[in-house]
C-alpha positions in Angstrom: 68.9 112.2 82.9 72.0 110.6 84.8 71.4 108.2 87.8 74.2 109.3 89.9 75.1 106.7 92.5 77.1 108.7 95.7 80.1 106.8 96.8 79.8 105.6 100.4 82.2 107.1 102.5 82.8 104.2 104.5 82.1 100.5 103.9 81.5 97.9 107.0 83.5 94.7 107.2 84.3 92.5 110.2 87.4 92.2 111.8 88.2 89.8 114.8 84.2 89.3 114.8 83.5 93.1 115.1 81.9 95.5 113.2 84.3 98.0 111.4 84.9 100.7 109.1 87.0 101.8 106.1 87.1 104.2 103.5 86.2 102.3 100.2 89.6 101.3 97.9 91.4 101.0 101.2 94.9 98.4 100.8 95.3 96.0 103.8 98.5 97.0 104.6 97.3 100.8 104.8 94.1 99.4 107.0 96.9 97.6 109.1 98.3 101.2 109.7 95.4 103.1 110.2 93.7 100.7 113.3 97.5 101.2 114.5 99.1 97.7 113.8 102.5 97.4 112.3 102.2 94.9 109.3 105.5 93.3 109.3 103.8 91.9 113.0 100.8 90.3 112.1 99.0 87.3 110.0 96.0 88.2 108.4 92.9 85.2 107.8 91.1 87.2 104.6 87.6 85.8 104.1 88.3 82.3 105.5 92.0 82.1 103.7 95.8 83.0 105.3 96.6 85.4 102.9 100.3 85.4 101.9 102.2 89.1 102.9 103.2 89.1 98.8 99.4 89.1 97.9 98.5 92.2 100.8 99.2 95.5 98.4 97.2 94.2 95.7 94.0 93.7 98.1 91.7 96.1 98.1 89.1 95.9 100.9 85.6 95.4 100.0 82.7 96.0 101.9 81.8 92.5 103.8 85.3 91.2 104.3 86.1 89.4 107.4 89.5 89.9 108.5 91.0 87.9 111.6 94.4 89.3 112.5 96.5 88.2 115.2 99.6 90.0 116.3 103.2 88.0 116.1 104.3 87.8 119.6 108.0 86.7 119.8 109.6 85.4 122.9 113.0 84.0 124.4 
């Protein structure tokens, strides 16, 4: 007999303090897009950490992250 484990279809992490969703082996940048944020605008804090734009297509959320993004507001 096999134990067959389901894949969740969402996992739960925290962003700006709140609870949220994502489909597991979900890229940042993708996330960025989904919850309608353009990328190139914001800085992401990833599990206590300012995690470099380079790093962002390689990270795979996990269930339990805590993301803090703030939007780039430009001025003149």
């Amino acid at each position: 007999m096999t134990n067959f484990s389901p894949t969740p279809s969402t996992i739960e992490l925290s962003v700006n303090g709140k609870v949220a969703h994502c489909p597991p082996q979900t890229l940042l940048p993708d996330y960025l897009q989904q919850i309608g944020m353009n990328p190139r605008l914001v800085a992401v804090e990833y599990n206590g950490e300012i995690l470099h734009r380079q790093f962002w297509p390689e990270t795979y959320l996990q269930a339990g992250d805590r993301l803090e993004i703030v939007t780039i507001v430009g001025g003149g």
